[in-house]
C-alpha positions in Angstrom: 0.0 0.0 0.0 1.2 3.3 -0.5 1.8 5.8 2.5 -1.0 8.1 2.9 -0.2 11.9 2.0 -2.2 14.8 3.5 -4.2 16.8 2.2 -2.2 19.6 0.2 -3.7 22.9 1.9 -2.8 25.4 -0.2 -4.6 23.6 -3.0 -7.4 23.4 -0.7 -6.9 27.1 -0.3 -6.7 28.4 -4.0 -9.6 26.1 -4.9 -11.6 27.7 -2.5 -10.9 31.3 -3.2 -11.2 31.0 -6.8 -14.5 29.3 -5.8 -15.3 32.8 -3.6 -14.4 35.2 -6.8 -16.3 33.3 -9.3 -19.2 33.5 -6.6 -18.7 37.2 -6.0 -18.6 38.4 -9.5 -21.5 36.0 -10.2 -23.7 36.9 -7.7 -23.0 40.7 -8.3 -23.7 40.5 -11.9 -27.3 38.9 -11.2 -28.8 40.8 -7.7 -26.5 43.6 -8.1 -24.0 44.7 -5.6 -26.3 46.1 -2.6 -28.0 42.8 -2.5 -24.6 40.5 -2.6 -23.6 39.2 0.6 -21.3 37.3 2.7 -23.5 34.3 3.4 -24.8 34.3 -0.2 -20.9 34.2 -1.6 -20.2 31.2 1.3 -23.0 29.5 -0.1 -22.3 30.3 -3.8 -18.8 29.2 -3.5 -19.4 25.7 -1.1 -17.7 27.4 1.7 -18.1 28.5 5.5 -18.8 32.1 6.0 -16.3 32.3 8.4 -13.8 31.6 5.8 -14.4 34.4 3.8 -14.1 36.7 7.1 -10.6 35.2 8.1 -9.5 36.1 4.7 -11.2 39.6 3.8 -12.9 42.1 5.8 -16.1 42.8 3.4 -17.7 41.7 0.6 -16.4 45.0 -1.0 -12.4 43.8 -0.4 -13.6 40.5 -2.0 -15.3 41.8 -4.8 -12.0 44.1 -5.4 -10.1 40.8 -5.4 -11.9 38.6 -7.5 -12.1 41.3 -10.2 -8.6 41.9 -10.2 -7.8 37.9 -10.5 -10.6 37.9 -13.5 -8.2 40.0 -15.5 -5.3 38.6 -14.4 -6.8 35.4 -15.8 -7.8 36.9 -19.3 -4.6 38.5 -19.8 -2.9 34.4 -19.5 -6.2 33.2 -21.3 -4.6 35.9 -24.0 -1.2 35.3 -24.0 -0.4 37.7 -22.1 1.2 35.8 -19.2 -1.0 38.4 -16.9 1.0 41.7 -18.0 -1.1 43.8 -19.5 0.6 46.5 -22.5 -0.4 49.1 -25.1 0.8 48.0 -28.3 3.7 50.9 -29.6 3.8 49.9 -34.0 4.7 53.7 -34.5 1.0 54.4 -35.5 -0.2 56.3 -31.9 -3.5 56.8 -33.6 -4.0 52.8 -34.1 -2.6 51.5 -30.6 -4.9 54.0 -29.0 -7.9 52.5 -30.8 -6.8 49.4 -30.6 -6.8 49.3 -26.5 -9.8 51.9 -26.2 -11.7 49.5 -28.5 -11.0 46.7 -25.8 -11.4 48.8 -23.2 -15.3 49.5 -25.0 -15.5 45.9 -24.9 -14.8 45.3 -21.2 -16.9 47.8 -20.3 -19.7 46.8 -22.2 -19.4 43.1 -20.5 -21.6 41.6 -18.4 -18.8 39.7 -16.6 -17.2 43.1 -15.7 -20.0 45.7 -15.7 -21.3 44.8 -12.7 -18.1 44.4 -10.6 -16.7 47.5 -12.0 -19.7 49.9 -11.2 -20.0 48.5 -7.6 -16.4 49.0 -6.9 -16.7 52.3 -8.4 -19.9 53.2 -6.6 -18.7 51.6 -3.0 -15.2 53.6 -3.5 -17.2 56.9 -3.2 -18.7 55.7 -0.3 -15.6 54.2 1.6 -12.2 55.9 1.1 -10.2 53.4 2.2 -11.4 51.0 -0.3 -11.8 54.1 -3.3 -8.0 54.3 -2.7 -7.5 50.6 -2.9 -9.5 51.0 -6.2 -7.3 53.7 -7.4 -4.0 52.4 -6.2 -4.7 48.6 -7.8 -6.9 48.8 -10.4 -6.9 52.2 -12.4 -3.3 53.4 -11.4 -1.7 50.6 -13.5 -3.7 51.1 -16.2 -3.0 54.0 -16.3 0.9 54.0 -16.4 0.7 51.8 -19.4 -0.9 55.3 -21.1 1.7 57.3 -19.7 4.5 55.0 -21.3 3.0 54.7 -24.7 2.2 58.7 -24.6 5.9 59.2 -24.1 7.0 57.0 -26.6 5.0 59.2 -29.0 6.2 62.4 -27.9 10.3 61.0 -28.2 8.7 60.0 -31.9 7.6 63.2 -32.6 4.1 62.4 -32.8 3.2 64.5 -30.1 4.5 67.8 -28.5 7.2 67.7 -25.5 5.1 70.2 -23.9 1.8 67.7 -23.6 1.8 65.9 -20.0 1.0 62.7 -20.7 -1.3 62.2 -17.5 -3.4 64.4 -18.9 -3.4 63.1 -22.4 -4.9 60.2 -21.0 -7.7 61.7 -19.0 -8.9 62.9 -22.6 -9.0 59.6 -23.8 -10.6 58.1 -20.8 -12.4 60.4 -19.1 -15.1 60.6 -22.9 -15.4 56.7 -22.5 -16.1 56.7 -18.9 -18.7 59.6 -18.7 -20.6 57.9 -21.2 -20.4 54.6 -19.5 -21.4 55.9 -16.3 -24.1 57.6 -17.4 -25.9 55.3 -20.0 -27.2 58.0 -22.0 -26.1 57.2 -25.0 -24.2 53.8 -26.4 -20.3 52.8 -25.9 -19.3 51.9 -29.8 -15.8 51.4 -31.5 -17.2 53.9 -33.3 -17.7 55.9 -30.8 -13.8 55.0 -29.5 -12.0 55.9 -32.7 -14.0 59.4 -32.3 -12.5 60.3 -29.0 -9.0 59.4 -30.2 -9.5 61.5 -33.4 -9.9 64.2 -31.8 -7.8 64.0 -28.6 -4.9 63.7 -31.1 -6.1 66.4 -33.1 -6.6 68.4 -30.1 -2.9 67.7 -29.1 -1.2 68.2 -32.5 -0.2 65.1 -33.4 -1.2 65.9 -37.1 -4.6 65.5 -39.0 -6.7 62.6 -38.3 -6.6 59.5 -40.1 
């Protein structure tokens, strides 16, 4: 007979918390954040309640969690081996419409809507966790813009006197109102505009 091995708890452990995200971002994207709980992720996910409190201290830090594992997991699923990049092929216009394109995508997902507005909505309300929100999520993405921005302007392609951080609001900032507000739709369409005339708006010549 072959000596009997115990139970590997760390396998135990990452089963069970990828159980908890997939139950948190479920459960948010079908009764909406306000009406997600604790009990309702432990029971989602096969777990004690009391497990979820010994590893976060809301359903808010979970939530936060589990969305930042779901696109850690699409950027592997993509190749990506979970490091995310805007594309520099010397054509600023193209890379910017490439990513806000995604970026259109992602919002427009189900998978990711939901998450995204309740973390957005709950960071208003709680500080702590809006600057968790800032510091994890959006500052990262956010750098990427920065880098590609400045690879633009040491091409030429944009003036040296443009800060970049702002540069990027003007991209963003368009895509997000409209999101937020769901006045009117989020298109690629609608994505290609906004970069048309950012660029223009900087000087990076005439749109293409």
């Amino acid at each position: 007979m072959s000596p009997h091995k115990a139970p590997d708890s760390s396998r135990r452990s990452d089963r069970s918390r990828r159980a908890i995200y997939d139950a948190a971002l479920a459960l948010v994207g079908e009764a909406g954040y306000a009406r997600t709980t604790i009990e309702g992720i432990a029971a989602r996910a096969g777990v004690g309640k009391q497990t979820i409190y010994r590893w976060w201290p809301s359903k808010a830090a979970v939530l936060m969690e589990a969305f930042i594992d779901l696109g850690t997991r699409a950027a592997e699923e993509a190749g990506g081996g979970g490091d995310y990049a805007i594309p520099d092929t010397g054509d600023l216009a193209a890379d910017l419409k490439l990513v806000l394109r995604a970026t259109v995508d992602e919002l427009n997902d189900p998978v990711t809507e939901a998450p995204t507005r309740a973390l957005a909505a709950e960071g208003i309300i709680d500080p702590a966790l809006g600057a968790q929100f800032v510091e994890k999520l959006l500052d990262p993405q956010m750098q990427l813009y920065v880098t590609r921005l400045r690879s633009a302007q040491e091409a030429g392609e944009l003036r040296d006197d443009i800060d970049p951080r702002i540069a990027l609001e003007l991209l963003i900032a368009p895509l997000t109102h409209r999101w937020l507000l769901r006045t009117l739709p989020l298109t690629h369409a609608y994505a290609d505009a906004v970069v048309d005339h950012t660029l223009r708006g900087l000087g990076s010549g005439p749109m293409k």
